[in-house]
mmCIF file of the N, C-alpha and C atoms, coordinates in Angstrom:
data_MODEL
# 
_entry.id   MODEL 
# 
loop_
_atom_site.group_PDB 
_atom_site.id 
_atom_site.type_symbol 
_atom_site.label_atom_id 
_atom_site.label_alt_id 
_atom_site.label_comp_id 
_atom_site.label_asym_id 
_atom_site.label_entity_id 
_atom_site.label_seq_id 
_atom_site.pdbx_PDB_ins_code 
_atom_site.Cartn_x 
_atom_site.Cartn_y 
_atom_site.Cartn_z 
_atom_site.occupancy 
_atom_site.B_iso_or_equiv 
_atom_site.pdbx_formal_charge 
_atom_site.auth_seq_id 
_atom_site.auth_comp_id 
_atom_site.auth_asym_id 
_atom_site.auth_atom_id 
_atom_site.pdbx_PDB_model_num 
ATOM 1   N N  . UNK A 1 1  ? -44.688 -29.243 281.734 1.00 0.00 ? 1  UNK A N  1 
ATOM 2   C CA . UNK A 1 1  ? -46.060 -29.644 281.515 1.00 0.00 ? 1  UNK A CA 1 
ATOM 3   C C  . UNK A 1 1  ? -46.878 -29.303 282.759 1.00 0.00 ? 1  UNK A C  1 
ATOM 4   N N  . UNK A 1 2  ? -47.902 -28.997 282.327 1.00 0.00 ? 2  UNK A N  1 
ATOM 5   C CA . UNK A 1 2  ? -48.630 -28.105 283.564 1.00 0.00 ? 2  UNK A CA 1 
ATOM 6   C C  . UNK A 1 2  ? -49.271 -29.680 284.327 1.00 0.00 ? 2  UNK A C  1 
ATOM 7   N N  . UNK A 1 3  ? -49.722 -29.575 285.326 1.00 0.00 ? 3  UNK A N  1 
ATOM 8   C CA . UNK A 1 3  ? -50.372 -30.430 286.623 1.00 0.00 ? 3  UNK A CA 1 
ATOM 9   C C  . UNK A 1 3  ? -52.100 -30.415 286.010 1.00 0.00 ? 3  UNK A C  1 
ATOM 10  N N  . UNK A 1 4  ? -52.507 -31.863 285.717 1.00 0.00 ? 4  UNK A N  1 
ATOM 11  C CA . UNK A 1 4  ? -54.266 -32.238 285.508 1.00 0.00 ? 4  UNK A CA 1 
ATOM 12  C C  . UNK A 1 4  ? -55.193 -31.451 285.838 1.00 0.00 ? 4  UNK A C  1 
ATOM 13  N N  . UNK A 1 5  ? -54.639 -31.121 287.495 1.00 0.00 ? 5  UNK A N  1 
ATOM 14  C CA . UNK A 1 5  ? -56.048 -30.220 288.037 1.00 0.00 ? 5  UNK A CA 1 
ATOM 15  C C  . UNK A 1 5  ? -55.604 -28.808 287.467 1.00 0.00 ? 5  UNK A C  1 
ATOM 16  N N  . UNK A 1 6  ? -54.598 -28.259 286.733 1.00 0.00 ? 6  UNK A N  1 
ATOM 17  C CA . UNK A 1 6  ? -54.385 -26.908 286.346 1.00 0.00 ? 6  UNK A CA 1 
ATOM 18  C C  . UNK A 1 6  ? -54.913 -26.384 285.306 1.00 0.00 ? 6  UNK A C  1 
ATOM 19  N N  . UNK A 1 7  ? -54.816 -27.681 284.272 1.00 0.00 ? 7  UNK A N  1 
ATOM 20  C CA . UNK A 1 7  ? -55.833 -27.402 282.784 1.00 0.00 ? 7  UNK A CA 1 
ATOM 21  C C  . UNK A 1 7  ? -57.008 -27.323 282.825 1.00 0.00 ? 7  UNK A C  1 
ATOM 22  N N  . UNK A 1 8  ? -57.433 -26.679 281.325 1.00 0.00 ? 8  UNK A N  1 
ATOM 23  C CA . UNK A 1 8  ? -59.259 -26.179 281.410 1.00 0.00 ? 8  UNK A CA 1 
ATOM 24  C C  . UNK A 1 8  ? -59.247 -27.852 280.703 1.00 0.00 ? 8  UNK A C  1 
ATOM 25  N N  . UNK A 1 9  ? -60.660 -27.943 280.747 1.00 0.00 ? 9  UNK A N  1 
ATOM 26  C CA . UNK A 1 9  ? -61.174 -29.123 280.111 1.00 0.00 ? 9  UNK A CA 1 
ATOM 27  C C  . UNK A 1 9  ? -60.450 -29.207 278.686 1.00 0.00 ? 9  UNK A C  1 
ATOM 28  N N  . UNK A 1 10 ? -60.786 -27.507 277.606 1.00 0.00 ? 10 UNK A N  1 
ATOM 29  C CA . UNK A 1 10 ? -59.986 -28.262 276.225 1.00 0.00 ? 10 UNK A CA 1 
ATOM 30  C C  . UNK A 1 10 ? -58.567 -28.544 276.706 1.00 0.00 ? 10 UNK A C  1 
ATOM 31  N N  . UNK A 1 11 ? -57.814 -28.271 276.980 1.00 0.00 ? 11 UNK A N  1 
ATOM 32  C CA . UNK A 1 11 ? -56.539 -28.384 277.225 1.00 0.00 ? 11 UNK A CA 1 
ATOM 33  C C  . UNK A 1 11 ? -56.427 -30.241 277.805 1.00 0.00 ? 11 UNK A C  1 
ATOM 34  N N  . UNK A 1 12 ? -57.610 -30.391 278.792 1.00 0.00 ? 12 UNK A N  1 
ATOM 35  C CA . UNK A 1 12 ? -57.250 -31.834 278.869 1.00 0.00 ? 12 UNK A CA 1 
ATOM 36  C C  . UNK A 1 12 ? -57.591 -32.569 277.884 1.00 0.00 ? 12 UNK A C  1 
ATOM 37  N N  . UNK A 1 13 ? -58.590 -32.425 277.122 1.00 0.00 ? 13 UNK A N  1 
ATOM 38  C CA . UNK A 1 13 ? -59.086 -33.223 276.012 1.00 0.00 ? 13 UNK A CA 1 
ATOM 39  C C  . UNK A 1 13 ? -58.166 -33.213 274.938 1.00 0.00 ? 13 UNK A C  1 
ATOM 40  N N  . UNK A 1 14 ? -57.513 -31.953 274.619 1.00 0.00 ? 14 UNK A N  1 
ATOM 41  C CA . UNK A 1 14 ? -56.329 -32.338 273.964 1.00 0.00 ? 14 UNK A CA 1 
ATOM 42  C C  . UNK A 1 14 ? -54.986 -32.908 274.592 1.00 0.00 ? 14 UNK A C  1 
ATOM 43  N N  . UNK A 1 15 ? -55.113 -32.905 275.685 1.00 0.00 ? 15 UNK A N  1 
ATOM 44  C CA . UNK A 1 15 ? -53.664 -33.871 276.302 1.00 0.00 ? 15 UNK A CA 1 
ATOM 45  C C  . UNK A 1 15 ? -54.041 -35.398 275.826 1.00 0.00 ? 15 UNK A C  1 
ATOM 46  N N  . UNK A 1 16 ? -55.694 -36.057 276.109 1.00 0.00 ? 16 UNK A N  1 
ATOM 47  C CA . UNK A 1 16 ? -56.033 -37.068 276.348 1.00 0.00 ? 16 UNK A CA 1 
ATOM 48  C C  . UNK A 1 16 ? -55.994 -37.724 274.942 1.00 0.00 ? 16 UNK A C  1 
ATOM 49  N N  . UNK A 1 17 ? -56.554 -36.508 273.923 1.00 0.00 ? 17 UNK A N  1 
ATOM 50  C CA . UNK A 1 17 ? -56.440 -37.309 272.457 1.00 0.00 ? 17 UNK A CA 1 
ATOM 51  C C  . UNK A 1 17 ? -55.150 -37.667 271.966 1.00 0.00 ? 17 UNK A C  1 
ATOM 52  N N  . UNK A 1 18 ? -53.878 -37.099 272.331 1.00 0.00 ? 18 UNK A N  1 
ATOM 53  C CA . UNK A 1 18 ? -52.945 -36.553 271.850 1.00 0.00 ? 18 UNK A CA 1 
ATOM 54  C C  . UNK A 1 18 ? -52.111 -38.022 272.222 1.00 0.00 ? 18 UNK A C  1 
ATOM 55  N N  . UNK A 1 19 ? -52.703 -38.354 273.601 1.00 0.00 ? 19 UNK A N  1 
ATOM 56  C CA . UNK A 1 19 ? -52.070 -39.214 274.058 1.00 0.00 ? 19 UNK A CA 1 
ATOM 57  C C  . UNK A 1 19 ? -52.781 -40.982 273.312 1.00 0.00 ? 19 UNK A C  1 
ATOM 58  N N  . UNK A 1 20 ? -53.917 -41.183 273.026 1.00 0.00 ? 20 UNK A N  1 
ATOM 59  C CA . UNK A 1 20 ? -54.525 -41.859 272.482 1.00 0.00 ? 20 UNK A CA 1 
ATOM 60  C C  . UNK A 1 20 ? -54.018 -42.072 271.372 1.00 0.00 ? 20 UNK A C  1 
ATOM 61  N N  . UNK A 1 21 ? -53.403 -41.647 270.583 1.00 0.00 ? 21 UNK A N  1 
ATOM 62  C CA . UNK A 1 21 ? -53.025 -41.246 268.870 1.00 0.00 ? 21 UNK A CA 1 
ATOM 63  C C  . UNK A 1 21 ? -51.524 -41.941 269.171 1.00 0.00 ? 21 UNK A C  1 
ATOM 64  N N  . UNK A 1 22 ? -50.973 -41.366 270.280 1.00 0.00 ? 22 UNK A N  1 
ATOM 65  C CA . UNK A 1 22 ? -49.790 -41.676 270.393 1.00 0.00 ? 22 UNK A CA 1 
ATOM 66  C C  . UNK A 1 22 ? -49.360 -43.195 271.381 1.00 0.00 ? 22 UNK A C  1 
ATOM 67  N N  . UNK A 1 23 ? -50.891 -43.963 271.453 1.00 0.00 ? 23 UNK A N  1 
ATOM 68  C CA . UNK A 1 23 ? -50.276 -45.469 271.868 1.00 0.00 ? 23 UNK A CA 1 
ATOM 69  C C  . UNK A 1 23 ? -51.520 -45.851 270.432 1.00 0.00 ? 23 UNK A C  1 
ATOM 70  N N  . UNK A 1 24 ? -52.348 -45.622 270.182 1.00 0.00 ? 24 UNK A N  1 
ATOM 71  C CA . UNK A 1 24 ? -52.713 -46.232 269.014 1.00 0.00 ? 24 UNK A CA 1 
ATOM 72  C C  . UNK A 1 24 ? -53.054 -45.871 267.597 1.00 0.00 ? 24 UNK A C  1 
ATOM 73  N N  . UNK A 1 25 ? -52.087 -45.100 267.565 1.00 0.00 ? 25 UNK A N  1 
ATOM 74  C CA . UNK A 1 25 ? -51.971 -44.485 265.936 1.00 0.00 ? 25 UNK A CA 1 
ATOM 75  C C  . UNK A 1 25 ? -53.003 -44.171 265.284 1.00 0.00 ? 25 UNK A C  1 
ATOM 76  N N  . UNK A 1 26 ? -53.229 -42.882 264.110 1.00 0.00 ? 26 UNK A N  1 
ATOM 77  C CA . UNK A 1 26 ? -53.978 -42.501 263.542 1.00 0.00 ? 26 UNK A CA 1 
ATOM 78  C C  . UNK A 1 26 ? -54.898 -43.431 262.749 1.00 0.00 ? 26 UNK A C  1 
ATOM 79  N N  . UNK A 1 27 ? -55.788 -43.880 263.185 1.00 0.00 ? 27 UNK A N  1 
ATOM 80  C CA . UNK A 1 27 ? -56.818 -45.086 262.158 1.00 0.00 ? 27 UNK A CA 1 
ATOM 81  C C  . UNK A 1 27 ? -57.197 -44.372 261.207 1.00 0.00 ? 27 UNK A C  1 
ATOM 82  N N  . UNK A 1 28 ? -57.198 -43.411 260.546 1.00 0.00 ? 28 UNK A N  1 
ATOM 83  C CA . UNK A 1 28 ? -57.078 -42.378 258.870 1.00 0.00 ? 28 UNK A CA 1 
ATOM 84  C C  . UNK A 1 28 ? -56.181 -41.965 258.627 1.00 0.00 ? 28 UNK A C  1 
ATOM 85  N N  . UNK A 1 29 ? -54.967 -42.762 258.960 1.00 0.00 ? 29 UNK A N  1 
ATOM 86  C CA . UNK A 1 29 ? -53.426 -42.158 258.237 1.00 0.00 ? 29 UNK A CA 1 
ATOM 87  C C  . UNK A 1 29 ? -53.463 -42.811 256.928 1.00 0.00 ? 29 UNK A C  1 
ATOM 88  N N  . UNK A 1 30 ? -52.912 -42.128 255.925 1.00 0.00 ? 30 UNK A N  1 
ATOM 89  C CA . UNK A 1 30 ? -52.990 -42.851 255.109 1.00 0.00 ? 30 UNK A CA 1 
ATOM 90  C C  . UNK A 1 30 ? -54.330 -43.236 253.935 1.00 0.00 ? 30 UNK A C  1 
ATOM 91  N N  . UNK A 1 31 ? -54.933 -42.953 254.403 1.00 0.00 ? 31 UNK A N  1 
ATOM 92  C CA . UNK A 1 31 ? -56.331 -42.727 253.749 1.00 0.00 ? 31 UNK A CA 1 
ATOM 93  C C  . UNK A 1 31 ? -56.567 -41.922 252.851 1.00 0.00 ? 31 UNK A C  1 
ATOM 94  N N  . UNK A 1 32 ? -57.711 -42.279 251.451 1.00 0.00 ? 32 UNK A N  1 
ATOM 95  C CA . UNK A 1 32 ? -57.654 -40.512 250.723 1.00 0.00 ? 32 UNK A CA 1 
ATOM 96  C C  . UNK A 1 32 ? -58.907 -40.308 250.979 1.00 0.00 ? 32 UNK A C  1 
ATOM 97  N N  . UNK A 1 33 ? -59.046 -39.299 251.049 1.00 0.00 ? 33 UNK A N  1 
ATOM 98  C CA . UNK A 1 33 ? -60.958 -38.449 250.957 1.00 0.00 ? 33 UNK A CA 1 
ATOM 99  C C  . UNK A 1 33 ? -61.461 -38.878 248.930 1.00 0.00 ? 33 UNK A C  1 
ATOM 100 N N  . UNK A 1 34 ? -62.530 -39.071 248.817 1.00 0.00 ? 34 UNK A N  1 
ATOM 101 C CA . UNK A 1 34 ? -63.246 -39.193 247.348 1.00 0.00 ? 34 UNK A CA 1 
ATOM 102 C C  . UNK A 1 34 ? -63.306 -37.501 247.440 1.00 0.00 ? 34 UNK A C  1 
ATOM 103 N N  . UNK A 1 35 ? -63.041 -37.449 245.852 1.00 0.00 ? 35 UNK A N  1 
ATOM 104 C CA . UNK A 1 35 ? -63.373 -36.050 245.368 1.00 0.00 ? 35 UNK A CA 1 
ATOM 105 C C  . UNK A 1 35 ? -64.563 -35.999 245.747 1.00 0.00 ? 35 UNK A C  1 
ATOM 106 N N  . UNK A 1 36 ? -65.491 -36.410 245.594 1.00 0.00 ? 36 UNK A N  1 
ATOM 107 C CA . UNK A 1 36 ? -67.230 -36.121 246.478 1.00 0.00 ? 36 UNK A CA 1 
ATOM 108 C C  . UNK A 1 36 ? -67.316 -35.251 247.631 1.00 0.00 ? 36 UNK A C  1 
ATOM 109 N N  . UNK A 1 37 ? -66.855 -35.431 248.537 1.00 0.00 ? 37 UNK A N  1 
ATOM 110 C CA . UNK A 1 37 ? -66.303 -35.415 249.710 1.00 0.00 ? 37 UNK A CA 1 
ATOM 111 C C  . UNK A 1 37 ? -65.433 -34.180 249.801 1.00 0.00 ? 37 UNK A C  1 
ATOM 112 N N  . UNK A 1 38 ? -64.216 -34.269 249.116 1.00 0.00 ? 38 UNK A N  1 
ATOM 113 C CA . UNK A 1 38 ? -64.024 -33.453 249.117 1.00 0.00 ? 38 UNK A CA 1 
ATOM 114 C C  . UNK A 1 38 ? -64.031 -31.950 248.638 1.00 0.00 ? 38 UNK A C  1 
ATOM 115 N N  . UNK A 1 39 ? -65.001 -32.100 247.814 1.00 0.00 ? 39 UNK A N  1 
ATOM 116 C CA . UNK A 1 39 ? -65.883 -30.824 247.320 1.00 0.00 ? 39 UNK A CA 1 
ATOM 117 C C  . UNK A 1 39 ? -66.685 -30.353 248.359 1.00 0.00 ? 39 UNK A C  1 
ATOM 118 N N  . UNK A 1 40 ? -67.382 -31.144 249.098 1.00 0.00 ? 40 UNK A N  1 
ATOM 119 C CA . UNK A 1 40 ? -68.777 -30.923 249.847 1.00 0.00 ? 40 UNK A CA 1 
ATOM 120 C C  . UNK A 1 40 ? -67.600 -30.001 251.156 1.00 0.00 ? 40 UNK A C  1 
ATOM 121 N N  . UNK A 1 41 ? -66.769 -30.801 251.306 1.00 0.00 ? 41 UNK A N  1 
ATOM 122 C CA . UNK A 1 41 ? -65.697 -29.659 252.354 1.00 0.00 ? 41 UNK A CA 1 
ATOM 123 C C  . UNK A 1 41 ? -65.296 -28.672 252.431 1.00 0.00 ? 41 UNK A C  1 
ATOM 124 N N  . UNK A 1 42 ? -64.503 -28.500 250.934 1.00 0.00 ? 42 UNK A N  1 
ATOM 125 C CA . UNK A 1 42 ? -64.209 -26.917 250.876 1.00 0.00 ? 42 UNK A CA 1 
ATOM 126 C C  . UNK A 1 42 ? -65.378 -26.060 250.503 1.00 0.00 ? 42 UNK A C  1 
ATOM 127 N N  . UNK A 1 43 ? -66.172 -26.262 250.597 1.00 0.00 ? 43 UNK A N  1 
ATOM 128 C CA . UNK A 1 43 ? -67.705 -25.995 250.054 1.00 0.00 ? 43 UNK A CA 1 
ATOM 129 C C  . UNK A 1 43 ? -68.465 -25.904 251.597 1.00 0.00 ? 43 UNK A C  1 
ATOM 130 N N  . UNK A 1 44 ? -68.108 -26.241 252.286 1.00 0.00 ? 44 UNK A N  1 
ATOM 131 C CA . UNK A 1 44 ? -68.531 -25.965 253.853 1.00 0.00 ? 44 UNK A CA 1 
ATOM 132 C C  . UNK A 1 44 ? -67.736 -25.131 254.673 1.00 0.00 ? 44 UNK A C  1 
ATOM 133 N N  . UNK A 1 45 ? -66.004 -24.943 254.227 1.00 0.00 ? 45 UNK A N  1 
ATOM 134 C CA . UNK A 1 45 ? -65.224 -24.803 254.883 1.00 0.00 ? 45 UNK A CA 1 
ATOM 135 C C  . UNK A 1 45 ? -65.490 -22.845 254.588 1.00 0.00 ? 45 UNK A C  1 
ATOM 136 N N  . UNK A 1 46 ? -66.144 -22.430 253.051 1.00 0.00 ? 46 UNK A N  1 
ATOM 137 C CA . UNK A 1 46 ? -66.560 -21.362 252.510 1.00 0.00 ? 46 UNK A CA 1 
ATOM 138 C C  . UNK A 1 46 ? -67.105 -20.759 253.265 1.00 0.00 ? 46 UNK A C  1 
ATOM 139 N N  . UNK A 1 47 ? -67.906 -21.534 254.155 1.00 0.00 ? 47 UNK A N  1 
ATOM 140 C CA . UNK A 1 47 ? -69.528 -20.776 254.846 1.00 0.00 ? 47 UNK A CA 1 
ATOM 141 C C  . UNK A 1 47 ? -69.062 -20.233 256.116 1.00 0.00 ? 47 UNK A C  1 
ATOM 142 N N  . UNK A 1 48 ? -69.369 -19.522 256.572 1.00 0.00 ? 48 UNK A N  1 
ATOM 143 C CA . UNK A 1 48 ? -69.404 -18.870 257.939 1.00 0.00 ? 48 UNK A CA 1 
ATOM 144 C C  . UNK A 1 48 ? -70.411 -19.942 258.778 1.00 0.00 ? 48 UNK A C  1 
ATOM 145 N N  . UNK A 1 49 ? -69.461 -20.093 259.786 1.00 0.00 ? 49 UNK A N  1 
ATOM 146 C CA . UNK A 1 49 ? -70.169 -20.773 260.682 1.00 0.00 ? 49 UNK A CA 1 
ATOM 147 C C  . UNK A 1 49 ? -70.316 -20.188 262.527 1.00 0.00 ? 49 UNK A C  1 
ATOM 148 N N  . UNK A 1 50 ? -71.699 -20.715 263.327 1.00 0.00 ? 50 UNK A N  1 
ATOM 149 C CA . UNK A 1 50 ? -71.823 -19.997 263.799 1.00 0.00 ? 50 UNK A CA 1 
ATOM 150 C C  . UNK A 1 50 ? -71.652 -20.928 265.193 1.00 0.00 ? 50 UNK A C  1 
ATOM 151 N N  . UNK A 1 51 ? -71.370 -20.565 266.010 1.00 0.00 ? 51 UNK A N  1 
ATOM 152 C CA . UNK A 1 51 ? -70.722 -21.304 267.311 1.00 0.00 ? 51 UNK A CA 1 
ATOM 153 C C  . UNK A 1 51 ? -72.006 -20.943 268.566 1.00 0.00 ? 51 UNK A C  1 
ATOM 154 N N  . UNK A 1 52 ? -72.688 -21.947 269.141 1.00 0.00 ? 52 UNK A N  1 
ATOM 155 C CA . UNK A 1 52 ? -73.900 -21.766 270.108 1.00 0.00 ? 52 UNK A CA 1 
ATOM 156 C C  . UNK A 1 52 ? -73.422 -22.833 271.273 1.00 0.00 ? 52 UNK A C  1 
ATOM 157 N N  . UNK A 1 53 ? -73.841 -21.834 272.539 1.00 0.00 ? 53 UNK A N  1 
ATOM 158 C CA . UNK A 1 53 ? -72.976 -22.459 273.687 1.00 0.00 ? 53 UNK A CA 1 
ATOM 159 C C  . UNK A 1 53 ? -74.242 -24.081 273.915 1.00 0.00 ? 53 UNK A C  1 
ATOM 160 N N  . UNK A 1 54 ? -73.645 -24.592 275.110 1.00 0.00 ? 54 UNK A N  1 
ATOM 161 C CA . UNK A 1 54 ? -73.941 -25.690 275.168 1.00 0.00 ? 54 UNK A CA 1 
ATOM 162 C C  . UNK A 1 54 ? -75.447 -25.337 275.722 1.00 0.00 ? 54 UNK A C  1 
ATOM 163 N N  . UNK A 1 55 ? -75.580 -24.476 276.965 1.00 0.00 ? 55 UNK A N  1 
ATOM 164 C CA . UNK A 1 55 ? -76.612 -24.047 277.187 1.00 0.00 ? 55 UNK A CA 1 
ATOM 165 C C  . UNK A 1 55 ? -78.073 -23.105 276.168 1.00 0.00 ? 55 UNK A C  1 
ATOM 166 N N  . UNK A 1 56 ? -77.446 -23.035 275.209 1.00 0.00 ? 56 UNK A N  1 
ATOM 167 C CA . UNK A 1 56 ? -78.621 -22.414 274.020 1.00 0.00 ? 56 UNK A CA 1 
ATOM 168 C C  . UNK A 1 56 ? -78.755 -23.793 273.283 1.00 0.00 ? 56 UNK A C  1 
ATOM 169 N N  . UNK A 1 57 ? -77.798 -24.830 273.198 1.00 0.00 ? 57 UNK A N  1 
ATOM 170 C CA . UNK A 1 57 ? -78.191 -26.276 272.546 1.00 0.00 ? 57 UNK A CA 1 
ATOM 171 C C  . UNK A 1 57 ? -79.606 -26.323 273.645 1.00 0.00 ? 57 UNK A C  1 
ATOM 172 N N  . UNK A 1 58 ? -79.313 -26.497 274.629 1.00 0.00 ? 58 UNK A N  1 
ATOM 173 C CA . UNK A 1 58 ? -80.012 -26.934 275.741 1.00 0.00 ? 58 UNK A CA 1 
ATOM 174 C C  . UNK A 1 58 ? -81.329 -26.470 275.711 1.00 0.00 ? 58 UNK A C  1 
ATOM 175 N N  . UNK A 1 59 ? -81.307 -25.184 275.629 1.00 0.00 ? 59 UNK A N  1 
ATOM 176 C CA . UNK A 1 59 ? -82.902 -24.487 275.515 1.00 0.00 ? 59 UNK A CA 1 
ATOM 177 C C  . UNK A 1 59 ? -83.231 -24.615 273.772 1.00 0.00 ? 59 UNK A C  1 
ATOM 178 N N  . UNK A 1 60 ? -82.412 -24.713 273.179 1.00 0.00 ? 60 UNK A N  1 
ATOM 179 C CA . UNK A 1 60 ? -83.602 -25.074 271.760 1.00 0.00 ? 60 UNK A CA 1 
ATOM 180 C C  . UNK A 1 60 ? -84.217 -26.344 271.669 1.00 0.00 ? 60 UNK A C  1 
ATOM 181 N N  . UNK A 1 61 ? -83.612 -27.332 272.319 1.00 0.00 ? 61 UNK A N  1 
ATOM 182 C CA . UNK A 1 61 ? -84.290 -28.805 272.557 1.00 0.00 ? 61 UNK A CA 1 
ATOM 183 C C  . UNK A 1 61 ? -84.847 -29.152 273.677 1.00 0.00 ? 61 UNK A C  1 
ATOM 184 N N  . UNK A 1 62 ? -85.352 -28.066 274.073 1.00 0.00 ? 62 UNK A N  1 
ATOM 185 C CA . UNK A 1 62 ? -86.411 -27.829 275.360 1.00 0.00 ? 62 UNK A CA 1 
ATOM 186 C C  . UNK A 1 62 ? -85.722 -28.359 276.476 1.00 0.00 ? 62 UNK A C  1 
ATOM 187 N N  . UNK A 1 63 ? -84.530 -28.359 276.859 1.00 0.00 ? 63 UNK A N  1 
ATOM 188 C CA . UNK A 1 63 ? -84.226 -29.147 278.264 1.00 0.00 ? 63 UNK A CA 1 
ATOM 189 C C  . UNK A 1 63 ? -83.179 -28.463 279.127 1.00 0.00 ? 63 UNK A C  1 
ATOM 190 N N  . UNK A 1 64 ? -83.339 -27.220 279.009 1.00 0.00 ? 64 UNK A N  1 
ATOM 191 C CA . UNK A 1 64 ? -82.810 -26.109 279.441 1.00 0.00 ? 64 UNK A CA 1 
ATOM 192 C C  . UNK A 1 64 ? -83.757 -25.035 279.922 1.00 0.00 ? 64 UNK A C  1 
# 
């Protein structure tokens, strides 16, 4: 396992969730999705989606 200061941020955020899950268990295990729901998903999951860095969030809501 690599050393804290060696990972990029995702890499820690997935150590940190990973570890969260694993002292307090999945709170949607077990759960079903409503067909509602789950239409509207694979129905989103269809679309091309488009990925904008944090800094273009930043300048479309003027604070960049």
């Amino acid at each position: 396992m690599a050393k804290i200061k060696e990972m990029t941020t995702a890499e820690l955020e997935e150590f940190i969730e990973q570890k969260v899950v694993e002292l307090l268990g999945d709170p949607d295990s077990g759960l079903n999705l409503r067909p509602e729901f789950k239409r509207k998903l694979q129905l989103r999951l269809k679309k091309t989606s488009k990925r904008i860095s944090h800094q273009e969030v930043l300048k479309r809501i003027g604070q960049g």
